[in-house]
C-alpha positions in Angstrom: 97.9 123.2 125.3 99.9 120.3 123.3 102.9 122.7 123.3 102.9 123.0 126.9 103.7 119.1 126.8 106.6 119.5 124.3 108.1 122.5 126.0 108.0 120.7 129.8 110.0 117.7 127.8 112.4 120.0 126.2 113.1 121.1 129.9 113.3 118.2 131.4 116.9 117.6 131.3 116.9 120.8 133.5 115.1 119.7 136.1 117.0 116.0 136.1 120.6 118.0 136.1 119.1 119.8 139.3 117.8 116.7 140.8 121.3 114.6 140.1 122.9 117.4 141.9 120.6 116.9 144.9 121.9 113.3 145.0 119.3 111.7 143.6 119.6 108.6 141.9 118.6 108.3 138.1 118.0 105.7 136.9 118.0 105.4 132.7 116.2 102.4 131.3 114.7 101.3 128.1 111.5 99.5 128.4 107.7 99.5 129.9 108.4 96.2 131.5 110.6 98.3 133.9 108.5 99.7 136.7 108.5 103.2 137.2 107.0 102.5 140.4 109.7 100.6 141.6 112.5 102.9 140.8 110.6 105.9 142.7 110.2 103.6 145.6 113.7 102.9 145.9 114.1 106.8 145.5 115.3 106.9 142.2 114.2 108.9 139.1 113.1 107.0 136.3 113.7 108.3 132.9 113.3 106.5 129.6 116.5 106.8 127.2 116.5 108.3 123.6 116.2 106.1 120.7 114.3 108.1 117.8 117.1 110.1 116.3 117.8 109.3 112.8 121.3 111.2 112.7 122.8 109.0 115.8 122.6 105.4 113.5 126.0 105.8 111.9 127.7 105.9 115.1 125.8 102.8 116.1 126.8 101.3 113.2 130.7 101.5 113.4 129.9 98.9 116.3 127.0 96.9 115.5 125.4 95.5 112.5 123.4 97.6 109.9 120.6 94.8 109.5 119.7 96.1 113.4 116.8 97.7 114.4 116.8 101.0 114.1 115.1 101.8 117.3 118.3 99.9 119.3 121.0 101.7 116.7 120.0 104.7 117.8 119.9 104.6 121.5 123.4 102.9 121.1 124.7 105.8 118.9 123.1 108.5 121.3 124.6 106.7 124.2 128.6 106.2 122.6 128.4 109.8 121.4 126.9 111.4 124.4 124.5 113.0 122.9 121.3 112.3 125.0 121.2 114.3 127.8 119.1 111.5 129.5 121.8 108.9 129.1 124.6 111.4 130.4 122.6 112.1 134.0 122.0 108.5 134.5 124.5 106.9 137.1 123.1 103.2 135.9 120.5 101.6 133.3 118.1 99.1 133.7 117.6 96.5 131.0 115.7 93.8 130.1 115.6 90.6 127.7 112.8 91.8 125.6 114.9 91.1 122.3 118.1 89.1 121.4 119.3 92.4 120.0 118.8 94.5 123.0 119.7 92.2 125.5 123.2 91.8 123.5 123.7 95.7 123.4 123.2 95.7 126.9 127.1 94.1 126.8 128.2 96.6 125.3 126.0 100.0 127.1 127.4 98.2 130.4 131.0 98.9 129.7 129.5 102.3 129.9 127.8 102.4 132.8 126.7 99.9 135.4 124.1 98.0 134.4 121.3 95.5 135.5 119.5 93.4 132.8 116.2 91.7 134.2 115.6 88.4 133.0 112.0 88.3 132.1 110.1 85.1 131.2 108.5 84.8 127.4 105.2 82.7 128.9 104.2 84.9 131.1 102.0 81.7 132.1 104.1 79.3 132.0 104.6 77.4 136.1 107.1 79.7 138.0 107.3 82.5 135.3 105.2 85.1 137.6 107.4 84.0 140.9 110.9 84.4 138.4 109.7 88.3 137.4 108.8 88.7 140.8 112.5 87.6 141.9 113.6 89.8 139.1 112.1 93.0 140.9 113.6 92.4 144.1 116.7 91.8 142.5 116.8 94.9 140.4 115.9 96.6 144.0 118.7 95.1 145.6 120.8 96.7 142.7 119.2 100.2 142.8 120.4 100.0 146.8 123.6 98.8 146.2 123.7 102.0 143.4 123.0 104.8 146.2 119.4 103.8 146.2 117.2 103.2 149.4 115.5 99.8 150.6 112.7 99.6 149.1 109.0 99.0 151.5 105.9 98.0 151.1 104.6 100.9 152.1 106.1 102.7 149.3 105.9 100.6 146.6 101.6 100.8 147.7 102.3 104.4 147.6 103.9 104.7 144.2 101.7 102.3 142.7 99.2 104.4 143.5 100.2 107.9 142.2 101.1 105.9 138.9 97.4 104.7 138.7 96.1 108.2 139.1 98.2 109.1 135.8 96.6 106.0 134.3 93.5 107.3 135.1 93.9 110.6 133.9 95.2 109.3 130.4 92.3 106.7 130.2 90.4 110.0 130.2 92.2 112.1 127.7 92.1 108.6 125.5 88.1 108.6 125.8 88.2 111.6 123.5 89.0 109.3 120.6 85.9 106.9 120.8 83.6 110.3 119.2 82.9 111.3 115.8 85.2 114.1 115.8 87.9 113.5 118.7 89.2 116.9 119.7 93.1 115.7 119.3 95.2 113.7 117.0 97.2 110.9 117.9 100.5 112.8 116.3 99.4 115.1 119.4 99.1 112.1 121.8 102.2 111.3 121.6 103.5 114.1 122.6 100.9 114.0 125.4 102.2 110.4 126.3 106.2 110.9 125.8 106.1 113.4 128.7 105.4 111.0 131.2 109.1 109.4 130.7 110.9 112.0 131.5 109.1 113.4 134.7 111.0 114.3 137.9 108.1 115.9 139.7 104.8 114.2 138.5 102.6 116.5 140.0 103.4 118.3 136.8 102.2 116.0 134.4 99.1 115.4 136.7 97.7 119.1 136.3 98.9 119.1 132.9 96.6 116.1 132.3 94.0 117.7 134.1 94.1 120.9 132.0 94.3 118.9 129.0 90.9 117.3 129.6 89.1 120.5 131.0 90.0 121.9 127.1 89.1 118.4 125.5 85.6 118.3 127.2 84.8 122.0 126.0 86.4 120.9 122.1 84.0 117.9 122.0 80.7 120.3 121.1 82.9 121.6 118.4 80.9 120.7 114.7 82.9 119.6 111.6 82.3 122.9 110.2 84.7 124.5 112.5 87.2 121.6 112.3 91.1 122.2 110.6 91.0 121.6 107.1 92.9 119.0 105.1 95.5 121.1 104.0 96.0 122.5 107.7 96.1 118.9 108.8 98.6 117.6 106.3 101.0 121.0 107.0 100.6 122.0 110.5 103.0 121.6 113.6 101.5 118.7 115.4 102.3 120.5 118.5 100.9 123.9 117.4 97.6 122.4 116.5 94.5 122.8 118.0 90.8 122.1 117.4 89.1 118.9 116.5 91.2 116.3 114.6 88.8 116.2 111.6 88.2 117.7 108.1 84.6 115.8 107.8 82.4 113.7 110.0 83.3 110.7 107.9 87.1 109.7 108.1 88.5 106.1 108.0 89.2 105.4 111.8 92.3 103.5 111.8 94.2 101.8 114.1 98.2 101.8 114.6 99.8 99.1 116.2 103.0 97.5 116.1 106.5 98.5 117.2 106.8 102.0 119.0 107.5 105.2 117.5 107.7 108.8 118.7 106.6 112.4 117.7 109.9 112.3 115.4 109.3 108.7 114.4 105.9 108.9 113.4 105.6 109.0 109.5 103.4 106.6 109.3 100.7 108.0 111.7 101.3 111.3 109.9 101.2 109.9 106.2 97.9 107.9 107.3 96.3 111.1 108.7 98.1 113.7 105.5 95.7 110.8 103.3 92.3 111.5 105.0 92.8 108.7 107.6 91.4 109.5 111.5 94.0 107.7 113.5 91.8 107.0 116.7 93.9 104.4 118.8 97.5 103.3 118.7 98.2 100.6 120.7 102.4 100.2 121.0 104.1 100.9 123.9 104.3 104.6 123.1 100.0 104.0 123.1 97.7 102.9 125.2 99.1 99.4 126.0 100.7 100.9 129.4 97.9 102.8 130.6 95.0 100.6 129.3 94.8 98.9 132.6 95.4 99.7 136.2 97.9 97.9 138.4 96.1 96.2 141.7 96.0 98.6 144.7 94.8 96.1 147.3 97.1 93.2 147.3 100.5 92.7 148.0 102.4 95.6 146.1 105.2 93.7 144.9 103.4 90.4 143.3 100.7 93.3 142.0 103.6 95.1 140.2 104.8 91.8 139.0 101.9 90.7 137.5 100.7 94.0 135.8 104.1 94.2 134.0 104.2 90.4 133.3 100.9 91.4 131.3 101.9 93.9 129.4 101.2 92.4 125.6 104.7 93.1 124.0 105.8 90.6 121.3 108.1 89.2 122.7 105.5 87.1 124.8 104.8 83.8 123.0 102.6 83.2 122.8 100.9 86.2 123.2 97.5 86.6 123.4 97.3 89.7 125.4 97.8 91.6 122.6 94.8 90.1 119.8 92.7 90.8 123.1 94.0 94.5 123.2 93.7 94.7 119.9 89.9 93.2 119.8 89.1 95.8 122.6 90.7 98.6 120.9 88.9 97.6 117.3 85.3 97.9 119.5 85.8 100.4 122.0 87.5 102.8 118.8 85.3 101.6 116.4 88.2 100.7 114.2 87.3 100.2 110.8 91.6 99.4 109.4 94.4 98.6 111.0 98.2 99.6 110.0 100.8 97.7 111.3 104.2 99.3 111.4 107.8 97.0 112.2 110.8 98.7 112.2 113.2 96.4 110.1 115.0 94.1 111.8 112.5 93.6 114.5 111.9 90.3 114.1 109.6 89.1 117.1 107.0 92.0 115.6 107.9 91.0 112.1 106.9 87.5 112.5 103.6 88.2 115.3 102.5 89.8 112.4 101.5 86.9 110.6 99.0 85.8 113.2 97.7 89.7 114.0 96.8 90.1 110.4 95.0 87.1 110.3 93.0 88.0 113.1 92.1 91.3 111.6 91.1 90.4 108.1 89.7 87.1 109.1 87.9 87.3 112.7 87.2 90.7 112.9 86.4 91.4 109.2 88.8 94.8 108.6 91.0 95.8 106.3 95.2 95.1 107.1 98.3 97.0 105.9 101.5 95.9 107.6 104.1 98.0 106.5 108.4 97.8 107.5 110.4 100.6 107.5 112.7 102.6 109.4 113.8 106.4 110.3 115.2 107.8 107.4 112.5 109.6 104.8 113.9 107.5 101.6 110.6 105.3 101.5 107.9 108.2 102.2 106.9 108.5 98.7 106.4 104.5 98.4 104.4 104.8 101.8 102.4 107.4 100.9 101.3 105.6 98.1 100.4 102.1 99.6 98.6 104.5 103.0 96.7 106.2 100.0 95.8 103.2 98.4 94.8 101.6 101.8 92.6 104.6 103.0 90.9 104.9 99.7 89.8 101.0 99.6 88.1 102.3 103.4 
């Protein structure tokens, strides 16, 4: 079932090649901040651009600094070297101001193709910060028009907003699987189950797909430790390929993995905390739950509801930024969380310094053991990691 995910995003640049011949608008972008809603309203197609190729970093690098994060290197280097097929179809990206080192990029992706960077506010409640994003939607609408896009309604942004809750909905329900003993999936198989959503062009895809998903999950939660994978299937198997409950034993560490975002290729950590006898039972970064935790309000005005429900969204580059130590405090109680791992990717600096005040509030509010760790793409650390995610799970 997992594979179906995979395979549907391993086609997906199919379907957007067929949909760009139609003469539909797609429109590449980088961040959750970005409303998907917003894009399909004004007829677009939103996809979210590659950055979690390894191989693509030297090309970034004959252009920007090496002491860069990796996740920004490499959707530079995929984007000078053509090499994500995402990039190619897009006829303009949306950007944001999420990170010095992003929004300076953005320079250099516009000379590229045309670009918009939205201006977003670092208090989100600070006086006129929610009426500035607000003005920063309608002004990346006006773009989109001016860009072969359509005005956009309220009628369809209600619409939109909608359909995107219904996805939310449906992933709040594959996520309740993890709150059991034994949850019938891993979170390396999440994220497969979560990347697909970024590269949808028909999303009643992905909504029977997550409909499927939990018809199997609801049958593999009778399923008894006894007929669980064993460790040495869990540290060897194909994420993808894997099925059955994610547990060798009834009594695992359940861990937490917050932090900066990763992907199914980017995932070592998750993978090295799971290979050492770790449960991973709720990751909380924007390739997690933190988009899809809440819904977005269906009743108000749709465009001050789509402001506000992006304006929450808990990144780190709010300060402050409190949204996230209450995400984090839900996600500790509703998971049962019993560590947390905190992964950076070097360089990131707004992460690297929030961490300071998230491990504090792990170890010394909630009680719970804290590993931070930084590190990048390549596999040169994994036998240092291993040994500190060892360590770690062991004093669990």
């Amino acid at each position: 079932m997992i594979a179906e995910f995979d395979e549907h995003a391993n086609w997906a640049q199919v379907d957007l090649k067929r949909a760009k011949d139609e003469g539909r608008l797609v429109v590449g972008l980088y961040c959750g901040y970005i409303p998907f809603e917003l894009i399909r309203a004004a007829g677009g197609i939103p996809v979210s651009l590659c950055g979690d190729d390894q191989e693509a970093i030297a090309a970034a690098e004959a252009t920007l600094p090496r002491n860069l994060c990796p996740l920004i290197k490499s959707s530079y280097g995929l984007a000078v070297t053509d090499t994500c097929p995402f990039f190619h179809f897009s006829d303009i990206l949306i950007g944001e101001t999420t990170c010095d080192g992003k929004k300076k990029t953005f320079e250099l992706l516009g000379l590229l193709k045309p670009t918009h960077v939205m201006q977003l506010p670092y208090d989100r409640n600070a006086p006129g910060a929610g009426a500035s994003w607000l003005a920063e939607l309608r002004r990346v609408a006006a773009f989109m028009a001016e860009h072969g896009g359509v005005a956009v309604t309220d009628d369809a942004l209600s619409s939109e907003i909608r359909v995107e809750n219904e996805i939310r909905r449906k992933l709040q329900r594959v996520l309740a699987g993890f709150r059991g003993d034994v949850p019938p999936l891993t979170w390396q198989q999440m994220l497969y189950v979560r990347r697909l959503h970024d590269f949808l062009v028909d999303r009643s895809v992905y909504l029977e797909l997550l409909d499927r998903l939990t018809t199997v999950l609801d049958g593999e939660t009778a399923v008894t430790s006894e007929t669980a994978v064993t460790s040495e299937t869990l540290a060897t198997a194909n994420p993808v390929a894997m099925a059955g409950p994610a547990a060798v034993s009834p009594r695992r560490p359940r861990l937490l993995i917050t932090g900066t975002p990763m992907s199914p290729d980017t995932n070592k950590v998750m993978r090295l905390a799971e290979e050492a006898g770790a449960r991973v039972v709720a990751h909380d970064a924007c390739s997690g739950s933190k988009t899809f935790d809440r819904l977005a309000d269906e009743a108000g005005d749709p465009w001050e509801s789509l402001a506000r429900f992006t304006l929450d969204l808990p990144c780190a580059c709010m300060s402050p930024n409190e949204n996230r130590l209450d995400l984090l405090r839900r996600t500790v109680r509703d998971f049962r969380v019993e560590g947390v791992i905190d992964v950076v990717w070097q360089a990131c600096h707004t992460f690297n310094v929030e961490s300071a005040v998230l491990g504090g509030t792990v170890r010394d509010e909630l009680g719970l053991h804290y590993l931070k760790i930084e590190t990048d793409y390549s596999t040169a650390d994994e036998g240092q990691l291993r040994t500190r995610i060892e360590a770690f799970v062991e004093s669990l």
